[in-house]
C-alpha positions as CSV (number, residue, x, y, z in Angstrom):
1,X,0.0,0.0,0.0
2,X,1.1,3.3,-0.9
3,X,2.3,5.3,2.2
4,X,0.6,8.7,3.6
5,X,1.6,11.8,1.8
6,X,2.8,14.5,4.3
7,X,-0.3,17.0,4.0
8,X,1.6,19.5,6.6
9,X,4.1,20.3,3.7
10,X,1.9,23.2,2.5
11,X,3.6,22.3,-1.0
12,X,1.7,18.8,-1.2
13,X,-1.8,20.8,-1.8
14,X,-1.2,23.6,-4.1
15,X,-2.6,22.2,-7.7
16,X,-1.0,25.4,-9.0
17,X,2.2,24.6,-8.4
18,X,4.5,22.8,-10.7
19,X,5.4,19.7,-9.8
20,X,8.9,18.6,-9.5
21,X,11.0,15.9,-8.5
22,X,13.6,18.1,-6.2
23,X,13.7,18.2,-2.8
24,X,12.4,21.1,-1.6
25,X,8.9,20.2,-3.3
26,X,7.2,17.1,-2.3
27,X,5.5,16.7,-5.1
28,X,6.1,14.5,-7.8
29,X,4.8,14.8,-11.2
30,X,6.4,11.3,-13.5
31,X,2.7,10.1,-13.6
32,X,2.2,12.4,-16.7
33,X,4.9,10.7,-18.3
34,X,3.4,7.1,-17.6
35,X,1.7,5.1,-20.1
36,X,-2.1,5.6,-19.8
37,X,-2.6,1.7,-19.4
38,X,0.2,1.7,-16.3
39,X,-2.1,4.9,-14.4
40,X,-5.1,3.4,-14.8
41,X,-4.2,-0.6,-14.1
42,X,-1.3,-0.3,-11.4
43,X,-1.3,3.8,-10.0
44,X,-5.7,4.1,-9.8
45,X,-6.1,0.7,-8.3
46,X,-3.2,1.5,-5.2
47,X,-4.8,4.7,-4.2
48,X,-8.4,3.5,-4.3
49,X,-7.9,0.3,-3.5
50,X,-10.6,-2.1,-3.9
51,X,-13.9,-1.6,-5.3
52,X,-15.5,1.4,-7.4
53,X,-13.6,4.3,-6.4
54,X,-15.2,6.8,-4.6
55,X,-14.0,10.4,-4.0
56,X,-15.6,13.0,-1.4
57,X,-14.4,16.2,-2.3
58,X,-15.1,18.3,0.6
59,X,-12.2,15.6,2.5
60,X,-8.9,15.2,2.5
61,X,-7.7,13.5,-0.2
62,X,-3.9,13.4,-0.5
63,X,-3.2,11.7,-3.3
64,X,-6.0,14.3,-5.5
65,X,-3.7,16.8,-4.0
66,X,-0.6,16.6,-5.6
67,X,-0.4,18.6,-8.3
68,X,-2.6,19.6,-11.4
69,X,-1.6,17.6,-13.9
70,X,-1.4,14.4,-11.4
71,X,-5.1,14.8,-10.4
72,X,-6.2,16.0,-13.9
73,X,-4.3,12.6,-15.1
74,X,-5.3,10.4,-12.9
75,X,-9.1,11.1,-12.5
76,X,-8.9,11.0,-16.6
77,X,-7.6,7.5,-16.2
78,X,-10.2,6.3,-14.6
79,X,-13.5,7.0,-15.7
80,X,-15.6,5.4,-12.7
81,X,-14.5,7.5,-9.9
82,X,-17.8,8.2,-8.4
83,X,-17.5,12.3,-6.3
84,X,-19.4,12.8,-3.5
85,X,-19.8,16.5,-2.6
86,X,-21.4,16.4,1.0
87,X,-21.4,19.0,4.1
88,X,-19.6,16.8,6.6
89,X,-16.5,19.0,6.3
90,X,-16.5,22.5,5.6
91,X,-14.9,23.0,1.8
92,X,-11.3,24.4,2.4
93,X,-9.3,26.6,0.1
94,X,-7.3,24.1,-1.1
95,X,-10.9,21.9,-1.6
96,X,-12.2,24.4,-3.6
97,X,-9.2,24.1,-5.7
98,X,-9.2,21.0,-6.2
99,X,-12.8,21.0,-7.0
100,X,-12.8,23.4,-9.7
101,X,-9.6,21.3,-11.4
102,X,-11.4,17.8,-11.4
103,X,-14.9,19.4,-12.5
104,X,-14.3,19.3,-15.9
105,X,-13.0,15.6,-15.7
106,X,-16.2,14.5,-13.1
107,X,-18.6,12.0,-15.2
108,X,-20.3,10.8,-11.9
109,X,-21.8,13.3,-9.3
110,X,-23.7,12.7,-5.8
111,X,-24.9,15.9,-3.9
112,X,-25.8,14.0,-0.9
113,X,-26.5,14.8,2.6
114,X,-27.5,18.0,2.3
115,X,-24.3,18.3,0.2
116,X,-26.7,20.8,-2.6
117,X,-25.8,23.6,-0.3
118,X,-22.3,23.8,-1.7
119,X,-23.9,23.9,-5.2
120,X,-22.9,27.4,-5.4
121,X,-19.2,26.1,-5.5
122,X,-19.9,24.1,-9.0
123,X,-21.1,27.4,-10.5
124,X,-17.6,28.6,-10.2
125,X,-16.5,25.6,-12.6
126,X,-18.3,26.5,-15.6
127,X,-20.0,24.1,-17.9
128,X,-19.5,20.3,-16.3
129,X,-19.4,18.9,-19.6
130,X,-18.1,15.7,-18.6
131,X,-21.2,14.7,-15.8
132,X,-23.5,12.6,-17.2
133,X,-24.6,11.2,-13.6
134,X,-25.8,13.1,-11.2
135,X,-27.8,11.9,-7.9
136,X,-28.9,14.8,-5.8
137,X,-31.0,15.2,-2.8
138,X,-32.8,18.8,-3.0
139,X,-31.6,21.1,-0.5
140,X,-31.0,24.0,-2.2
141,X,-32.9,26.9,-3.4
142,X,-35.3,25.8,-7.1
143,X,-33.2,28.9,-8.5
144,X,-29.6,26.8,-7.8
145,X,-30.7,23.8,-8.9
146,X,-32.3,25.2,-12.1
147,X,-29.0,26.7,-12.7
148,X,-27.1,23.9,-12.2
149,X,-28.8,21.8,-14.4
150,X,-27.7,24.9,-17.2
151,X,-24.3,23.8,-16.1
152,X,-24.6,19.8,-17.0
153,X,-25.7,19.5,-20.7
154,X,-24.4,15.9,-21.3
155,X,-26.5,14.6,-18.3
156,X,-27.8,10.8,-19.0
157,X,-28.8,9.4,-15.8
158,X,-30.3,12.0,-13.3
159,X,-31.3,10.7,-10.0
160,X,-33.1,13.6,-7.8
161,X,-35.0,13.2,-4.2
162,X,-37.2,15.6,-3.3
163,X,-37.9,16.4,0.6
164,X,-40.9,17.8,2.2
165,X,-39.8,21.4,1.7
166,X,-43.1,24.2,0.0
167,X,-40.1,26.4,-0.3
168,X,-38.6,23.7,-2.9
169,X,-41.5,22.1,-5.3
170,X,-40.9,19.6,-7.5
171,X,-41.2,21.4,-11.3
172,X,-40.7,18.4,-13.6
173,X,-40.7,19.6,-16.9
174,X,-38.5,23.0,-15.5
175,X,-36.3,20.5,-14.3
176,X,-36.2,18.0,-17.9
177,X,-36.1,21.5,-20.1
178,X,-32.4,21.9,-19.1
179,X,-31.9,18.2,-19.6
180,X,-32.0,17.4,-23.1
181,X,-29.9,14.2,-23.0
182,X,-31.1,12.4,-20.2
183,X,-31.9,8.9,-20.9
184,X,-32.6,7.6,-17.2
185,X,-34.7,9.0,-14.8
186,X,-34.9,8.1,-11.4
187,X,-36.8,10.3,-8.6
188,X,-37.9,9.8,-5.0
189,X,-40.5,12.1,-3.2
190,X,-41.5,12.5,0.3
191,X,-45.0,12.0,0.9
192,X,-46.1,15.8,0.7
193,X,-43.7,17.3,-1.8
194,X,-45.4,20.3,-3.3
195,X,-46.2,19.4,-7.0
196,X,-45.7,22.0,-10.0
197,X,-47.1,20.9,-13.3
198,X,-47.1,24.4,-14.7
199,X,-46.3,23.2,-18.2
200,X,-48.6,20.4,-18.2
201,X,-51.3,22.0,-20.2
202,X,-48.6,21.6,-23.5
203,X,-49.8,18.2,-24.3
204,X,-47.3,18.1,-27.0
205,X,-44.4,19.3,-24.6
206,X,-42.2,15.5,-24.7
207,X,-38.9,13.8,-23.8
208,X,-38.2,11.3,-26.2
209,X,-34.8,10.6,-25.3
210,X,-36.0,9.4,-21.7
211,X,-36.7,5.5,-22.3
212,X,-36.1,4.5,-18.5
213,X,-37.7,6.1,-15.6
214,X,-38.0,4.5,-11.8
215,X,-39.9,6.5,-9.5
216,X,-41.4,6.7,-5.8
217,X,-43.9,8.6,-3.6
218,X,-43.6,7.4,-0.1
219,X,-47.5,8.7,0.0
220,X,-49.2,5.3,-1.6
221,X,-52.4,7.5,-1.5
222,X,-50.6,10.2,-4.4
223,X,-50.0,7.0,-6.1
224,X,-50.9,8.6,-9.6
225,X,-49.1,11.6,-9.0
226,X,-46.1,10.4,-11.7
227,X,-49.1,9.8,-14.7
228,X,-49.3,12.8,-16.1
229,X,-45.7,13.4,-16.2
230,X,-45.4,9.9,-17.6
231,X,-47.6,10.9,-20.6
232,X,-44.9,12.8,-22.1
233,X,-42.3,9.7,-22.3
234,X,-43.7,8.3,-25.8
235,X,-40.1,6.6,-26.2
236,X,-40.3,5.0,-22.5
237,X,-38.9,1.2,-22.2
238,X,-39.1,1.0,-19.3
239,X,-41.4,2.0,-16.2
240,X,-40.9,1.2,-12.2
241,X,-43.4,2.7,-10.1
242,X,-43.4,1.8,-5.7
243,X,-46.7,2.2,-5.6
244,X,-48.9,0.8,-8.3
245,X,-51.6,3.8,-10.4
246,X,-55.0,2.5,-10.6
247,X,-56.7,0.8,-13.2
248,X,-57.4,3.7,-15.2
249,X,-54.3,5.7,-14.9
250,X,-52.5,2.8,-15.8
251,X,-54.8,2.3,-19.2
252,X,-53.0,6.2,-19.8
253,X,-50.0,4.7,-19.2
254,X,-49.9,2.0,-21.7
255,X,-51.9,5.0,-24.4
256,X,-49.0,7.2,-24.1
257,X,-46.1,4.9,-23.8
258,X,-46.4,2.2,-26.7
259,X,-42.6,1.3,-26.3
260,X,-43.2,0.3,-23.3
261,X,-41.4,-3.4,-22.3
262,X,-40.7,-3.8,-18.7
263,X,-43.1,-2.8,-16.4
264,X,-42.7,-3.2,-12.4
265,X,-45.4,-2.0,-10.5
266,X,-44.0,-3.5,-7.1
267,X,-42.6,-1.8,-3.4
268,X,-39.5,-4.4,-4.6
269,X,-38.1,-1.6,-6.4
270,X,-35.3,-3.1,-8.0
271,X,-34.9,-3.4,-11.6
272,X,-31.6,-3.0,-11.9
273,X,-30.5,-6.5,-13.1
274,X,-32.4,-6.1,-16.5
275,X,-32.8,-2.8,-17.7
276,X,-30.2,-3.1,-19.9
277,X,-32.2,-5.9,-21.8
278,X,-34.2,-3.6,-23.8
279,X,-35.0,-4.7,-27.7
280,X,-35.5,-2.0,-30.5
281,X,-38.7,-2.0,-31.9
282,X,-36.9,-2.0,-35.5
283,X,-36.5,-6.0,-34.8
284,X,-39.4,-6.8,-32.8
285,X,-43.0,-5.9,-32.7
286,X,-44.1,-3.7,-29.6
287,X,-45.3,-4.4,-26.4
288,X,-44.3,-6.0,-23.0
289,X,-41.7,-7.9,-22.6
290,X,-41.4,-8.1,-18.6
291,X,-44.5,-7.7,-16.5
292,X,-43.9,-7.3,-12.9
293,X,-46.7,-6.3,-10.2
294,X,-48.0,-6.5,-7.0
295,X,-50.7,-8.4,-7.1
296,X,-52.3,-6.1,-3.8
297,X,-53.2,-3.9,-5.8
298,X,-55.4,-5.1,-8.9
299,X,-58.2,-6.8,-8.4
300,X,-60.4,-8.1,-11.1
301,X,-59.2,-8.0,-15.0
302,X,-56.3,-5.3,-15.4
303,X,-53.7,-8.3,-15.1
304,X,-55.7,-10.9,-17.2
305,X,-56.4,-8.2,-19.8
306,X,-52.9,-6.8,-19.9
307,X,-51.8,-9.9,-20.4
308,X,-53.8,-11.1,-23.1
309,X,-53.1,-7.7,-24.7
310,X,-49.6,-8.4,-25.1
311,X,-50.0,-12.1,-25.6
312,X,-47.9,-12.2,-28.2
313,X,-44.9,-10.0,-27.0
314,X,-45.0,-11.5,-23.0
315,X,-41.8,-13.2,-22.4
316,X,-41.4,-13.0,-18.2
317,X,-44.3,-12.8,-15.7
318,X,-44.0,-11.7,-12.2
319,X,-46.7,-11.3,-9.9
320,X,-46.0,-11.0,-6.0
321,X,-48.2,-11.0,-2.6
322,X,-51.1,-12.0,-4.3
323,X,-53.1,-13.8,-1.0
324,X,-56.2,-12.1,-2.0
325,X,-56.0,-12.0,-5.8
326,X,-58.8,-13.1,-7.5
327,X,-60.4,-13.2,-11.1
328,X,-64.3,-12.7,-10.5
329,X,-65.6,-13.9,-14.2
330,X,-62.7,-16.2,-14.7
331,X,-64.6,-18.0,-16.8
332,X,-64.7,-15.6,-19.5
333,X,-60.9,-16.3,-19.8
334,X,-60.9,-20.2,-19.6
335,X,-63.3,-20.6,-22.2
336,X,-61.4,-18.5,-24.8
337,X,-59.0,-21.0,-27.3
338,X,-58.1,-18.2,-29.9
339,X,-55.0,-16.5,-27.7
340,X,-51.4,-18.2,-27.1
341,X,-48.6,-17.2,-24.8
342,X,-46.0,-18.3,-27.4
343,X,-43.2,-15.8,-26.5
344,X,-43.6,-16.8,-22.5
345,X,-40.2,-18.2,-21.3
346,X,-40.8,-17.4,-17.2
347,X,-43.8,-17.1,-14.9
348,X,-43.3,-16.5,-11.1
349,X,-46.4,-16.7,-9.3
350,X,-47.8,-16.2,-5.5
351,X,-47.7,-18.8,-3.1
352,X,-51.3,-18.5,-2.3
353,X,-53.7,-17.0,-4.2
354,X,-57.3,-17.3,-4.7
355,X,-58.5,-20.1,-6.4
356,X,-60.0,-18.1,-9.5
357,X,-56.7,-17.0,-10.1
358,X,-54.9,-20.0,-9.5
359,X,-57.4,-21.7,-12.1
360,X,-56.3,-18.4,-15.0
361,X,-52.8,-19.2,-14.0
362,X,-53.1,-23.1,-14.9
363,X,-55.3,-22.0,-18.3
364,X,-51.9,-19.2,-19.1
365,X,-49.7,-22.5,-18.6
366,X,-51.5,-24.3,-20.8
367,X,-51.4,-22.0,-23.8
368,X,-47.4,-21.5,-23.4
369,X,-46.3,-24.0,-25.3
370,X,-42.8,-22.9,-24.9
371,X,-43.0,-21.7,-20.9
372,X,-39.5,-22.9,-19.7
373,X,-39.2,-21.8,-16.4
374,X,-42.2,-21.7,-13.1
375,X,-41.6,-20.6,-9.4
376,X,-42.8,-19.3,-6.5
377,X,-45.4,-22.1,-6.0
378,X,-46.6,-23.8,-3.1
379,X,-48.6,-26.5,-4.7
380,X,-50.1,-28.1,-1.9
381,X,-51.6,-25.1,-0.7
382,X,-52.8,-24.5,-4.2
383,X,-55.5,-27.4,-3.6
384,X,-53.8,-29.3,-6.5
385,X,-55.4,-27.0,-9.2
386,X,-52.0,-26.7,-10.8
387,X,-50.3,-30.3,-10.3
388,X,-51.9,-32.2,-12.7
389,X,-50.6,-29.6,-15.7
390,X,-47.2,-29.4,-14.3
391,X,-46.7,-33.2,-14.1
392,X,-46.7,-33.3,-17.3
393,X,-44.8,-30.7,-19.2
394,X,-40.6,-30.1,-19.8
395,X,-39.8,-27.5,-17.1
396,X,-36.2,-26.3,-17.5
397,X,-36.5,-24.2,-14.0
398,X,-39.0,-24.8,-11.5
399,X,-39.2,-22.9,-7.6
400,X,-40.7,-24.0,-5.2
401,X,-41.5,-23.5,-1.1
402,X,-40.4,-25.6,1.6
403,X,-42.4,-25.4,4.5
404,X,-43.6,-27.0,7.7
405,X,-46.9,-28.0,5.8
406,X,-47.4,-31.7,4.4
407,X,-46.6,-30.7,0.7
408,X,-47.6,-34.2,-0.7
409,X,-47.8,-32.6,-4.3
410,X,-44.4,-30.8,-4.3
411,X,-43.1,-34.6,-3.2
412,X,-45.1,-36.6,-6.1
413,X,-43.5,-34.1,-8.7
414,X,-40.1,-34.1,-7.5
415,X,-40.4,-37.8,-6.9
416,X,-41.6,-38.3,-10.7
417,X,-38.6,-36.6,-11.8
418,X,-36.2,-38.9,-9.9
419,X,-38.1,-41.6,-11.9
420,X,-37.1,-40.0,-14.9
421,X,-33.4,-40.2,-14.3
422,X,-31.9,-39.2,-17.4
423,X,-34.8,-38.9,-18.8
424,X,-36.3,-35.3,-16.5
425,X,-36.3,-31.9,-17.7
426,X,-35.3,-29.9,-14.6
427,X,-32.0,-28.4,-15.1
428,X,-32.4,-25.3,-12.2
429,X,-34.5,-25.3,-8.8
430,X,-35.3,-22.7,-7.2
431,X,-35.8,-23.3,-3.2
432,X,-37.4,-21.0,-1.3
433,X,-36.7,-23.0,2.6
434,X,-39.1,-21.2,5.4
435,X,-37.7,-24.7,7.3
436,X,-36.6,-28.1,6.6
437,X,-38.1,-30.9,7.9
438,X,-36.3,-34.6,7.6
439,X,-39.6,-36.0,7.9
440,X,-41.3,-34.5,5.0
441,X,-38.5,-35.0,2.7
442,X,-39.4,-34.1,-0.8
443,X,-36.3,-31.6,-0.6
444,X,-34.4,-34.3,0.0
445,X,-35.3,-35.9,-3.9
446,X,-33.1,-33.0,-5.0
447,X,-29.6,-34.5,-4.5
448,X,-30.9,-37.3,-6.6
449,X,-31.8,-35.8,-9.6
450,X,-28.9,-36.6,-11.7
451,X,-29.9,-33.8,-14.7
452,X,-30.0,-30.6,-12.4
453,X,-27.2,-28.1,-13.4
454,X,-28.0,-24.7,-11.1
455,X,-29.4,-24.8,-7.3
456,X,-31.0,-21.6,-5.8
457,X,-31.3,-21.2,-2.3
458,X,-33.4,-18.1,-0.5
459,X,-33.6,-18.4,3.1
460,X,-36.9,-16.7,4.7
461,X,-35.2,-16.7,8.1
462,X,-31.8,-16.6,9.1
463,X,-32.4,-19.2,12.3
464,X,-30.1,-22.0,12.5
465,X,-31.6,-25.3,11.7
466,X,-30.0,-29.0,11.8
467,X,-31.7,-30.2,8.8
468,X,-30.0,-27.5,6.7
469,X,-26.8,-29.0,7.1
470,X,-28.0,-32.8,6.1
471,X,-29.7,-31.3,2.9
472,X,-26.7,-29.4,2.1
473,X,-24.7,-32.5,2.5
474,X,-26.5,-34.4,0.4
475,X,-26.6,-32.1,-2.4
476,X,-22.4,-32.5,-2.6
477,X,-22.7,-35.9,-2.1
478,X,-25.3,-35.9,-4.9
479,X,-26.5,-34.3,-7.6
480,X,-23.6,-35.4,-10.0
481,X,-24.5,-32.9,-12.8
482,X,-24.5,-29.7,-10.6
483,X,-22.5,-27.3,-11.9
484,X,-23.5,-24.1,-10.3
485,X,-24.9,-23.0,-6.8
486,X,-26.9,-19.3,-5.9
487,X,-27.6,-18.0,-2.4
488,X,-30.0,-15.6,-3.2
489,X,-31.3,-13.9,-0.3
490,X,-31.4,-11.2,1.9
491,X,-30.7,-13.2,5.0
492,X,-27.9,-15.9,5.5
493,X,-28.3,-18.7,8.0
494,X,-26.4,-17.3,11.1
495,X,-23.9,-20.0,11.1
496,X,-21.9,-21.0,7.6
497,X,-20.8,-24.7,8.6
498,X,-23.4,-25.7,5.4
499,X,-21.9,-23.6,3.1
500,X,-18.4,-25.8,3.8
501,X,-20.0,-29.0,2.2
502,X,-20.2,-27.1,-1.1
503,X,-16.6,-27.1,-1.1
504,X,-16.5,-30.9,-1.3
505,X,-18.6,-31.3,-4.7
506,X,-16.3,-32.8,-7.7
507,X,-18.0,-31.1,-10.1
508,X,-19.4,-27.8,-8.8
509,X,-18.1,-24.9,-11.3
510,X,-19.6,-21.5,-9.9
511,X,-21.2,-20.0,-7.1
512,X,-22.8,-16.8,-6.7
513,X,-24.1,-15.1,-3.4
514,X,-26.6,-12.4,-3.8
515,X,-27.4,-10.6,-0.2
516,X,-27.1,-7.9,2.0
517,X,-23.8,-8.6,4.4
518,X,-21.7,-11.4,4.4
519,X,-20.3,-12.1,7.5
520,X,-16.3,-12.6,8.2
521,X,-17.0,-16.5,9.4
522,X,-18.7,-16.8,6.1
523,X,-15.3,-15.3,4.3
524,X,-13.4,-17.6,6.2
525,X,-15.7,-20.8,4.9
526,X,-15.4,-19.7,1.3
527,X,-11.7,-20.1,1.4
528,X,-12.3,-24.0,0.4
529,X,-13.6,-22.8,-3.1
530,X,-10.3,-22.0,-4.5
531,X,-11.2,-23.9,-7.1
532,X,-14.0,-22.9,-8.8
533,X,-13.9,-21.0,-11.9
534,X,-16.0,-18.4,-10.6
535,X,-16.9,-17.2,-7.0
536,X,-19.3,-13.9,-7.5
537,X,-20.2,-12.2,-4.1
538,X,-23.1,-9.6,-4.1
539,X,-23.8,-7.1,-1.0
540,X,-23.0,-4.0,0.7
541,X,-19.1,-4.6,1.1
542,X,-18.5,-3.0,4.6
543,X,-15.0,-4.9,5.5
544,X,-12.8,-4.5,2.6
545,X,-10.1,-5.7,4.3
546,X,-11.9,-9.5,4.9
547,X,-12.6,-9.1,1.1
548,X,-8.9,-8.6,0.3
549,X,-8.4,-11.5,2.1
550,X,-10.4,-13.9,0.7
551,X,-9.3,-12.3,-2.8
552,X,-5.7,-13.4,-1.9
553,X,-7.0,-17.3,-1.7
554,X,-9.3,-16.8,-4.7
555,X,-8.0,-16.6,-7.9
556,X,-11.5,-16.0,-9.9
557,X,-12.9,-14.3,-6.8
558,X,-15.3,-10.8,-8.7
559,X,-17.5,-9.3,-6.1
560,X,-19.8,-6.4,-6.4
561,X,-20.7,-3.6,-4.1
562,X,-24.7,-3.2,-3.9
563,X,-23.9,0.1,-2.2
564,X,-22.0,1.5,-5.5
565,X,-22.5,-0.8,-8.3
């Protein structure tokens, strides 16, 4: 690690001064002379260290204080350095200077924690025509951020949240006027930001360039508060909103936005991992792609209908927390034979629903000829309305729960499959474990079914339980095809002796671990996978120094940081 510059030296945070390489100047200026491929590989990489770098530029930063052509240099080198601008430090001379040289070279901008009240020192930088992100939480004055925005032409992804302030309203199309390039959209509002839709009488006011927009209201009574800004989005692609419109609003929606392919209409906010899977309508016909809603909130036909509508675009459907969903005049649907799902890959579906619904579900299975992958089921608690078409069709990918309950359905499909040997479809399961019991062992048909490739564990609750540890056991005894495991959960079991027996699998190729934290005695376990070919850890890195570790011991270690991805 490179050692601690001597920031007494008054000499070591002048960017005016010319560096030199003699003694009475501590400054060194060789890494102009460097190859650019050396500064950004070996010299980024030893300041940051690990991870996306991130830069707070109202701290001390020694090594951004060098000189001017070393910080110009080396935040052109590396492109991701992410700059915070907060108020937990008052700005300093020499932070100012330093600000105003890396502005022009800043792509990626947070004004966080309050940090908009030092907006008035990026007006002294002239045009930031290298930001194309900014995040910013709305402190300052309408005036400031209005001029800002004049400042950041090249903007692409703009990420505002808007607090409960009548001093500060929230003027959309103000605000998009002075953003001709923005692409993404993402904005969050406290539940009684003051609203000003000024312009919205100029229905032909639009924003084609915006194709991606994710927004909340933590009021879910102002739940249509984002529709008639949404109207002027013809080129949208994609559309997250918290807290679902109603029926109507969303029929404006779908009017004004025929481009439309994903759709999440879900408090899981969190589209992130496909976004970027978005098909020109030059090669495909339009309509939804990805349909992903809380089930709460619809009652009667807007999901049937929407469905239908896009029959023959649907590819993925999600629908969550659906307890009370029902379908009153189901038979309308069941009886109709002229519509096909032939583009549906991937249906995830409530573990209890009503039984109407249940029964439209089974009838949309049966006109996918081509549905590849089903989860979220508890088919026991489904009254058997959907075991019967299961049985008999060539799931690649099928999820199921694991609960206390008698699941005799759940063990008469799995147990079918075992039959099959060679013969069975299922190539990925999906588990989602609420508990494992030895004595209602249908889980335990898993490590026998010799064609399965990819196991996905979620874990409901993070208490310890023996059985865990058996079935875990099994599974590297067994399953001699398995190639790749994913923990996928926002809790981990609270002790990591299963995860060892992993280790122990001949064949096992990759594992990926998708949560929240990762524990250092969970570090220490993964040691034993040196030799996989790829170990991919997803969460909110908090100990880098237990990541460097385990880094050290694992050669195809890649991680990312959910906190900066």
């Amino acid at each position: 690690m490179l050692s601690p510059l001597d920031t007494v030296d008054s000499n070591c945070e002048q960017p005016n001064v010319l560096a030199s390489t003699t003694a009475t100047k501590k400054c060194v200026d060789f890494v102009r002379d460097l190859p650019w491929e050396i500064v950004k590989s070996y010299i980024v990489p030893r300041i940051f260290g690990e991870g996306r770098p991130v830069a707070r530029l109202n701290q001390p930063y020694p090594y951004l204080d060098v000189s001017r052509t070393w910080t110009k240099r080396i935040v052109s080198a590396y492109g991701s350095i992410h700059f915070i601008l907060g108020v937990g430090h008052p700005l300093s001379d020499n932070h100012r200077m330093r600000l105003r040289v890396v502005a022009p070279c800043i792509k990626s901008l947070s004004l966080t924690d309050l940090g908009a009240y030092n907006i008035h020192e990026l007006f002294k930088c002239d045009q930031l025509l290298s930001l194309t992100k900014l995040n910013i939480e709305v402190t300052c004055s309408q005036e400031a951020l209005l001029q800002l925005l004049e400042t950041t032409p090249n903007l692409t992804h703009l990420d505002m949240t808007f607090y409960d302030n009548p001093q500060i309203p929230f003027a959309p199309f103000d605000i998009l006027d002075r953003c001709p390039q923005v692409i993404r959209l993402n904005l969050m509002l406290y539940p009684n930001v003051v609203i000003d839709m000024t312009h919205n009488s100029e229905l032909s006011r639009i924003y084609g360039n915006i194709t991606h927009l994710q927004a909340v209201c933590q009021n879910e009574e102002r739940r249509d508060i984002f529709v008639p800004l949404i109207q002027h989005f013809p080129n949208l692609r994609l559309l997250s909103l918290t807290h679902p419109p109603s029926s109507t609003s969303m029929s404006t929606i779908h009017q004004h936005c025929p481009k439309l392919q994903q759709l999440f209409l879900s408090d899981e906010h969190e589209p992130h991992e496909i976004q970027d899977d978005i098909k020109e309508e030059e090669d495909d016909i339009p309509g939804l792609r990805l349909l992903s809603i809380d089930a709460r909130y619809y009652y009667g036909d807007y999901i049937p209908e929407t469905m239908i509508r896009h029959h023959a675009t649907l590819e993925s459907l999600v629908l969550k927390k659906g307890i009370r969903l029902s379908i009153p005049h189901v038979e309308t649907y069941l009886d109709r034979q002229d519509v096909e799902f032939k583009q549906l890959r991937s249906l995830t579906i409530p573990d209890v629903s009503q039984d109407s619904f249940m029964r439209f579900i089974d009838w949309v299975i049966q006109h996918a000829p081509n549905l590849q992958s089903i989860e979220g089921m508890d088919l026991t608690a489904h009254g058997h309305i959907l075991s019967n078409t299961l049985r008999h069709r060539p799931f690649k990918r099928i999820g199921l729960h694991c609960t206390l309950q008698r699941q005799e359905d759940e063990y008469l499909f799995l147990y079918r499959h075992v039959r099959l040997g060679a013969q069975s479809s299922i190539e990925e399961i999906k588990c989602i474990i609420h508990c494992i019991d030895e004595y209602r062992p249908w889980i335990f048909f898993i490590p026998r079914l010799t064609q399965l490739k990819t196991l996905e564990l979620c874990f409901v609750y993070d208490n310890p339980f023996f059985e865990l540890d058996l079935f875990i056991n099994a599974v590297s005894e067994g399953c001699i095809g398995l190639e790749k495991v994913i923990v996928k959960s926002t809790l981990l079991p609270s002790f990591s002796d299963w995860i060892r027996h992993l280790s122990k699998h001949r064949n096992l190729q990759e594992m990926i671990i998708d949560t929240t934290d990762i524990p250092d005695h969970y570090m220490i376990a993964l040691l034993g996978f040196s030799h996989l070919k790829l170990l991919h850890l997803k969460y909110h890195i908090k100990n880098w120094d237990s990541l460097k570790r385990l880094k050290y011991g694992i050669p195809n270690l890649v991680y990312t940081d959910k906190l900066y991805p």
